[in-house]
Biopython code that builds the backbone (N, CA, C, O; Angstrom):
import numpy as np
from Bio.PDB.StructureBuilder import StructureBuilder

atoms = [
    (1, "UNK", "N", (0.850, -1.172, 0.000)),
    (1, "UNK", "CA", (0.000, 0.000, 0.000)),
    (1, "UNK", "C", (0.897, 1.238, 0.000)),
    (1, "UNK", "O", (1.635, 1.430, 0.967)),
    (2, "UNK", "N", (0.871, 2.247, -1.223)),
    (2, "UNK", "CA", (1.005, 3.452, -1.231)),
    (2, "UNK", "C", (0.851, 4.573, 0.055)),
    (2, "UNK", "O", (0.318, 3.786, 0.837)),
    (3, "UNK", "N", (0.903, 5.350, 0.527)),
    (3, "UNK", "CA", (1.125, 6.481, 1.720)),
    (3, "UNK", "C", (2.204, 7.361, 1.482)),
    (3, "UNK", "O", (3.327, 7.205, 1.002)),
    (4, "UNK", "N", (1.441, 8.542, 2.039)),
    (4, "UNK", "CA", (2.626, 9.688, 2.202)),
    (4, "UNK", "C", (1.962, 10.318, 3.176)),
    (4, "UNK", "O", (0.982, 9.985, 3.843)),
    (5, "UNK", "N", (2.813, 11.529, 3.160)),
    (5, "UNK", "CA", (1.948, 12.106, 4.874)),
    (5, "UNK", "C", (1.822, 13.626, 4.532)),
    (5, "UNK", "O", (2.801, 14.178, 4.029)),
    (6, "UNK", "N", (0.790, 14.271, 4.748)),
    (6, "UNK", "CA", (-0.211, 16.019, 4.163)),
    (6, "UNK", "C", (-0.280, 16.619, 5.462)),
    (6, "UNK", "O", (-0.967, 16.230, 6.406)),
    (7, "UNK", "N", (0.446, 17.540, 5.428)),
    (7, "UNK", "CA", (-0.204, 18.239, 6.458)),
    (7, "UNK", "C", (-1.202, 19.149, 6.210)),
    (7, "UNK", "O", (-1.127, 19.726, 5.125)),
    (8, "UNK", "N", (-2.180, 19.446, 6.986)),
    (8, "UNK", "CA", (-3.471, 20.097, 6.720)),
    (8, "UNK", "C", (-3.171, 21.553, 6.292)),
    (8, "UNK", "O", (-2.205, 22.084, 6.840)),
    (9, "UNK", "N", (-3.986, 22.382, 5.237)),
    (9, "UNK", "CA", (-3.248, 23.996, 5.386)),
    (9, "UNK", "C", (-4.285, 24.260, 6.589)),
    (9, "UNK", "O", (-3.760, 25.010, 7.411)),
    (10, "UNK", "N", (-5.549, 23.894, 6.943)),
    (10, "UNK", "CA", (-6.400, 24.120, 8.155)),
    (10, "UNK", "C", (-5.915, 24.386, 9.729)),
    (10, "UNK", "O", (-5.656, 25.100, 10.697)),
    (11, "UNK", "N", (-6.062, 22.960, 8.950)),
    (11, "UNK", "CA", (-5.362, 23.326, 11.104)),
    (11, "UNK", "C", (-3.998, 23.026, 11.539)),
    (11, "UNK", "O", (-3.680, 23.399, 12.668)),
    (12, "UNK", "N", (-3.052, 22.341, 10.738)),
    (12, "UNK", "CA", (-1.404, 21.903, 10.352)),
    (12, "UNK", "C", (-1.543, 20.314, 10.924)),
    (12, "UNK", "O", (-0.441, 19.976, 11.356)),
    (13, "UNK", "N", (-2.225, 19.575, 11.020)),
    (13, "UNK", "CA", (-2.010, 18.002, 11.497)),
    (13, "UNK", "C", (-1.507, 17.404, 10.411)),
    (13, "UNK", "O", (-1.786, 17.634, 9.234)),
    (14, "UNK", "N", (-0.736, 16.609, 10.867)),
    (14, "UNK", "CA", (-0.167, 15.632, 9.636)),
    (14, "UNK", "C", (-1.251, 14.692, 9.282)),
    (14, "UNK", "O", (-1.818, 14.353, 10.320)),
    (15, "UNK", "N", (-1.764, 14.139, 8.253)),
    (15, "UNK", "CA", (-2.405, 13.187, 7.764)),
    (15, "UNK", "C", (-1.768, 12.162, 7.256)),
    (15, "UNK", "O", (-0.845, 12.527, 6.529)),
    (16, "UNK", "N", (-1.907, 10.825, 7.359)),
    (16, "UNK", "CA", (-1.455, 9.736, 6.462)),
    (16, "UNK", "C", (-2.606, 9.740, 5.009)),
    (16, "UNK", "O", (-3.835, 9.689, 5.058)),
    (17, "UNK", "N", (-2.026, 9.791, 4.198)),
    (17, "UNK", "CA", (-3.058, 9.634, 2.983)),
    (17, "UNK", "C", (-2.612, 8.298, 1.738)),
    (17, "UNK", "O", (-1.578, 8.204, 1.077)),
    (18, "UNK", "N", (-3.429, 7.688, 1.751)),
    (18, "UNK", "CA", (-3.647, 6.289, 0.767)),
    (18, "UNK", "C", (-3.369, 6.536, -0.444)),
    (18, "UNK", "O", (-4.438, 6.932, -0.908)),
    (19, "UNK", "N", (-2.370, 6.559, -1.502)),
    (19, "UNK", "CA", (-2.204, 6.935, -2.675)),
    (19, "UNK", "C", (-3.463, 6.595, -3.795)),
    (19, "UNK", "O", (-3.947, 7.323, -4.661)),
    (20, "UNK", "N", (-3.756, 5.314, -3.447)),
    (20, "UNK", "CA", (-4.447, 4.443, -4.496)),
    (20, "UNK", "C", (-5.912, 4.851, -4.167)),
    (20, "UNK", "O", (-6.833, 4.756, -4.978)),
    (21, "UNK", "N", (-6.057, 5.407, -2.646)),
    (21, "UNK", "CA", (-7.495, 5.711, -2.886)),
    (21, "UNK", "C", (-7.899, 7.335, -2.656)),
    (21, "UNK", "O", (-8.946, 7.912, -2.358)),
    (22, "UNK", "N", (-6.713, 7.708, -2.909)),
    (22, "UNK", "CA", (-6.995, 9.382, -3.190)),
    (22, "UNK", "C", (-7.241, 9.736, -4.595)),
    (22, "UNK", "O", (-7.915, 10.741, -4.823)),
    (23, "UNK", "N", (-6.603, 8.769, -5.929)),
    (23, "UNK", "CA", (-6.550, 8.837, -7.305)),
    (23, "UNK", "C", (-8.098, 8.778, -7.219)),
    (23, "UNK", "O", (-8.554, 9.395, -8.182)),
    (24, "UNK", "N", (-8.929, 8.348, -6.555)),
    (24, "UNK", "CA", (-10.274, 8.395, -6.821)),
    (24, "UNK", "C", (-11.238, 8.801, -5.935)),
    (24, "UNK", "O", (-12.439, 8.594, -6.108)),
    (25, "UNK", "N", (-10.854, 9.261, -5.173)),
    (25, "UNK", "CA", (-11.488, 10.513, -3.784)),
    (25, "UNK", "C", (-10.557, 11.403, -3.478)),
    (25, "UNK", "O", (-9.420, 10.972, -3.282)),
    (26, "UNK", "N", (-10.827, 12.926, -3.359)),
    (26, "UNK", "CA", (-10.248, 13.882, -2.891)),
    (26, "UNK", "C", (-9.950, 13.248, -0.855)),
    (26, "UNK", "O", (-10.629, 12.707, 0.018)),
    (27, "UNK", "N", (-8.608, 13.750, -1.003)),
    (27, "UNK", "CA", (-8.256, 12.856, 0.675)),
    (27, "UNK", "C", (-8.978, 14.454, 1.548)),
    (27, "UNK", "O", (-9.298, 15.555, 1.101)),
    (28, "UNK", "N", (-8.991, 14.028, 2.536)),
    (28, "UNK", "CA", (-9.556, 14.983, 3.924)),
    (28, "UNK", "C", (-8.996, 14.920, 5.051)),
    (28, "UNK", "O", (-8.866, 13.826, 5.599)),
    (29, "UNK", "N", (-8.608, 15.916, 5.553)),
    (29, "UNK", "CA", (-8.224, 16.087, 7.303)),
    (29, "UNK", "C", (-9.465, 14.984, 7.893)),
    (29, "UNK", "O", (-10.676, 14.898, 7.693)),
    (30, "UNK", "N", (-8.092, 13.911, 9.038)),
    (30, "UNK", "CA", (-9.102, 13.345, 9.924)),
    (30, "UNK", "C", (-9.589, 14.161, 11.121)),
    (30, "UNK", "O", (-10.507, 13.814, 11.864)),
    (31, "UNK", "N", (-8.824, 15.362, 11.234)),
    (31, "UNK", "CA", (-9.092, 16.056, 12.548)),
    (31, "UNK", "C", (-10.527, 17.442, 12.287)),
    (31, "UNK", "O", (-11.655, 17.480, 12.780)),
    (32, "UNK", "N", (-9.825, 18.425, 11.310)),
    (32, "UNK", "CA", (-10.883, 19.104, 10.871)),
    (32, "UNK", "C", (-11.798, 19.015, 9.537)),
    (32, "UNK", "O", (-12.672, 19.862, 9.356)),
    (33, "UNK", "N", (-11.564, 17.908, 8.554)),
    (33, "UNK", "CA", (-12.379, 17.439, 7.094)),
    (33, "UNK", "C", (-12.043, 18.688, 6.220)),
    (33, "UNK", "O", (-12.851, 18.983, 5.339)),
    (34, "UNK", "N", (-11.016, 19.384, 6.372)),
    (34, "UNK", "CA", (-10.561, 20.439, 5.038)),
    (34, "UNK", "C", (-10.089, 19.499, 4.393)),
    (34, "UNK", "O", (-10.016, 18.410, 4.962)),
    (35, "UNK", "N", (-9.650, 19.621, 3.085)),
    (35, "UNK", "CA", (-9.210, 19.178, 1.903)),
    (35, "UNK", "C", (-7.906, 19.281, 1.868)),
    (35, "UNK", "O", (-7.302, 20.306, 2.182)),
    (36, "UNK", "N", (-7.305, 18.078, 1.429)),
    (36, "UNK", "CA", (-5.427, 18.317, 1.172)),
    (36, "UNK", "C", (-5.014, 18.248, -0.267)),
    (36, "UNK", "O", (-5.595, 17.601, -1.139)),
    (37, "UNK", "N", (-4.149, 18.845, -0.387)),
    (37, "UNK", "CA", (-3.538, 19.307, -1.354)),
    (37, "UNK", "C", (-2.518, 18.558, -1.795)),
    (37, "UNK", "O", (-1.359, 18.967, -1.865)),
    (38, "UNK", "N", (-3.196, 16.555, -2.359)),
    (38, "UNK", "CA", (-2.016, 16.006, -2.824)),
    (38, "UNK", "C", (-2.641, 15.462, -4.471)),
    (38, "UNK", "O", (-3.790, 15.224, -4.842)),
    (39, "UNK", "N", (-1.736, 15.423, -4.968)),
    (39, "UNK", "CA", (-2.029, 15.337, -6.414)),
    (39, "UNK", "C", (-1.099, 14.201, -7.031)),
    (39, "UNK", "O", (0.054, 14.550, -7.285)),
    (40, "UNK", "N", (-1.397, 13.110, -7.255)),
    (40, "UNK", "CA", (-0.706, 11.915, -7.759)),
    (40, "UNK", "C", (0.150, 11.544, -7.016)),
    (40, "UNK", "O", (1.002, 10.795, -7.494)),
    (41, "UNK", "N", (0.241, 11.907, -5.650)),
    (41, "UNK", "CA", (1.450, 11.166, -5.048)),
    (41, "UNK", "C", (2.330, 12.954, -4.456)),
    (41, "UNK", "O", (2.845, 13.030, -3.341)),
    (42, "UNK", "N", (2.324, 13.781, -5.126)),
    (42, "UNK", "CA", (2.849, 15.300, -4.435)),
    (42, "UNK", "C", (2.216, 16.006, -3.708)),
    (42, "UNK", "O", (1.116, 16.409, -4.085)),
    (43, "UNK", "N", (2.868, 16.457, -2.110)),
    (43, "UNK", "CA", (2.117, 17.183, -1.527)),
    (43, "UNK", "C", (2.282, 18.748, -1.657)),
    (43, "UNK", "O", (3.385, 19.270, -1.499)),
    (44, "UNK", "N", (1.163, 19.470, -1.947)),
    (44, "UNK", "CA", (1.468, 21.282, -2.146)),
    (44, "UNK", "C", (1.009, 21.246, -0.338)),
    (44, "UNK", "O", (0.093, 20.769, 0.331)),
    (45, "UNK", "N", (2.540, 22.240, -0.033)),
    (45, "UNK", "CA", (2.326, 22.914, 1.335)),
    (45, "UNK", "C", (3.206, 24.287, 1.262)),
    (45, "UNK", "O", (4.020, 24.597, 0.392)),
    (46, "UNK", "N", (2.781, 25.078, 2.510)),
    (46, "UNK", "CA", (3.016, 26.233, 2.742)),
    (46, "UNK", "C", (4.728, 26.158, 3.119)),
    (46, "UNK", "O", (5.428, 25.162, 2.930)),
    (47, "UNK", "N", (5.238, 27.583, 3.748)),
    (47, "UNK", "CA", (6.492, 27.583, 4.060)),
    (47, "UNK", "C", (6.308, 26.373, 5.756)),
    (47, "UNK", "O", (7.123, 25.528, 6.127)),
    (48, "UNK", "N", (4.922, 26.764, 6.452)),
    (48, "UNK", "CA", (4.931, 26.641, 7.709)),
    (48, "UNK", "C", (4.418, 24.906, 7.636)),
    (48, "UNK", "O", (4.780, 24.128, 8.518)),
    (49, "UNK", "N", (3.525, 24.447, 6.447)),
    (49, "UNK", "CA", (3.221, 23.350, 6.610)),
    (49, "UNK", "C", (4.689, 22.557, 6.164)),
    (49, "UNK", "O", (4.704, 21.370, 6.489)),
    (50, "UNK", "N", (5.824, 23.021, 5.518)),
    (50, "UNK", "CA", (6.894, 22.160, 5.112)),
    (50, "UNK", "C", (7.641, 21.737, 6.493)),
    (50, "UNK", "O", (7.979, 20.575, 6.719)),
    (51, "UNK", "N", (7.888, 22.961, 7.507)),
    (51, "UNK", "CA", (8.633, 23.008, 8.746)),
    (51, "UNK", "C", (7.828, 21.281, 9.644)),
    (51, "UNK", "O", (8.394, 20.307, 10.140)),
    (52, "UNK", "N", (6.193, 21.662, 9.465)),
    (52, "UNK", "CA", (5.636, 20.731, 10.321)),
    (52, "UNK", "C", (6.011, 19.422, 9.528)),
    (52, "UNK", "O", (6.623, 18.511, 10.085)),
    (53, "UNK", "N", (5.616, 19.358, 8.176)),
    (53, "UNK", "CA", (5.877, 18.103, 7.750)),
    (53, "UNK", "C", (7.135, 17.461, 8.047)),
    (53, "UNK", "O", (7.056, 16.346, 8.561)),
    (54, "UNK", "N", (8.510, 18.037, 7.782)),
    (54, "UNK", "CA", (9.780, 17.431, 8.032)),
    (54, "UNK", "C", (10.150, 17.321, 9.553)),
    (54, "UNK", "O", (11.097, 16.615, 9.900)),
    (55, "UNK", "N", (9.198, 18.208, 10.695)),
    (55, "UNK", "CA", (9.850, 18.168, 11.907)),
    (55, "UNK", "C", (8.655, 16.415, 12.361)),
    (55, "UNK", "O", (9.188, 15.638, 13.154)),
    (56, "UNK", "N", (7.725, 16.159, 12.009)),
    (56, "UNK", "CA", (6.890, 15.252, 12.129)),
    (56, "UNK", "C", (6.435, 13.914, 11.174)),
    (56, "UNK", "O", (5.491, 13.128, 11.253)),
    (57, "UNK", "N", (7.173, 14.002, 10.567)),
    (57, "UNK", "CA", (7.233, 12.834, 9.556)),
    (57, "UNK", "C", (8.079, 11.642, 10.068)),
    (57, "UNK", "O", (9.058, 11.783, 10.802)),
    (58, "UNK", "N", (7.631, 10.506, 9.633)),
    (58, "UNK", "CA", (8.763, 9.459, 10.270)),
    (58, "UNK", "C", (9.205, 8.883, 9.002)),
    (58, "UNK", "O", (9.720, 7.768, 8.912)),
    (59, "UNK", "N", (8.930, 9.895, 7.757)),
    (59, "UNK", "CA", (9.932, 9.243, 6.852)),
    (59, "UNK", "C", (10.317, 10.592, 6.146)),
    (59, "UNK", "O", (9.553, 11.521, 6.407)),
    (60, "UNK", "N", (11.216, 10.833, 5.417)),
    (60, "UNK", "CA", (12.828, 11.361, 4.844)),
    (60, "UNK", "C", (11.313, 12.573, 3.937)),
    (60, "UNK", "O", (10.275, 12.072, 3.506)),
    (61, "UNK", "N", (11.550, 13.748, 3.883)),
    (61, "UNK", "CA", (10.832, 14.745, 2.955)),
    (61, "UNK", "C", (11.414, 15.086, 1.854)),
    (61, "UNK", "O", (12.332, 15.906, 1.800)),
    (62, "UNK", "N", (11.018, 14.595, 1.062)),
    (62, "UNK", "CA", (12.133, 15.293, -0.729)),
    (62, "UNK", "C", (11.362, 16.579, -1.036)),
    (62, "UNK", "O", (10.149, 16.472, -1.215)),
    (63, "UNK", "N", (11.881, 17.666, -1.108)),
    (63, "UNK", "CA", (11.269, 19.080, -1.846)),
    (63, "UNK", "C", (11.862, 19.178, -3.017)),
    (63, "UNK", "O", (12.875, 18.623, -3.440)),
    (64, "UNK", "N", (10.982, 20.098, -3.610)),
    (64, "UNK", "CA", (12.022, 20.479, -4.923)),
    (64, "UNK", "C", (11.242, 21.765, -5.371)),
    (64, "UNK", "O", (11.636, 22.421, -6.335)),
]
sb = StructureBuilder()
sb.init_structure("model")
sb.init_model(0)
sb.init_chain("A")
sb.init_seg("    ")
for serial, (resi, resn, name, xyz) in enumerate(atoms, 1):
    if name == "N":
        sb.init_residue(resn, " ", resi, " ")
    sb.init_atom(name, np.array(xyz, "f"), 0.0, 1.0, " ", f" {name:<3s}", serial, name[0])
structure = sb.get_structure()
């Protein structure tokens, strides 16, 4: 199973999100149900959601 991890632009929680079943549902915050911003496997985040993602991730963040 596919995963990567979104942090919310809402409220900043990290989400685990399902690759294979986001290609066919928009994924959602489990904490507040805003919408994340991943698109085939890439997550779009802010300057402040990148800080949370890499300080809270338990795996390696590639930017580019």
């Amino acid at each position: 199973m596919a995963q990567t991890f979104a942090p919310c632009p809402s409220c900043g929680k990290i989400n685990r999100v399902d690759l294979v079943e986001s290609s066919s549902k928009a994924p959602i915050c489990g904490a507040c149900k805003a919408n994340l911003a991943v698109h085939f496997g890439l997550v779009e985040v802010s300057d402040s959601g990148l800080a949370t993602l890499t300080r809270k991730s338990p795996l390696p963040a590639v930017c580019d």
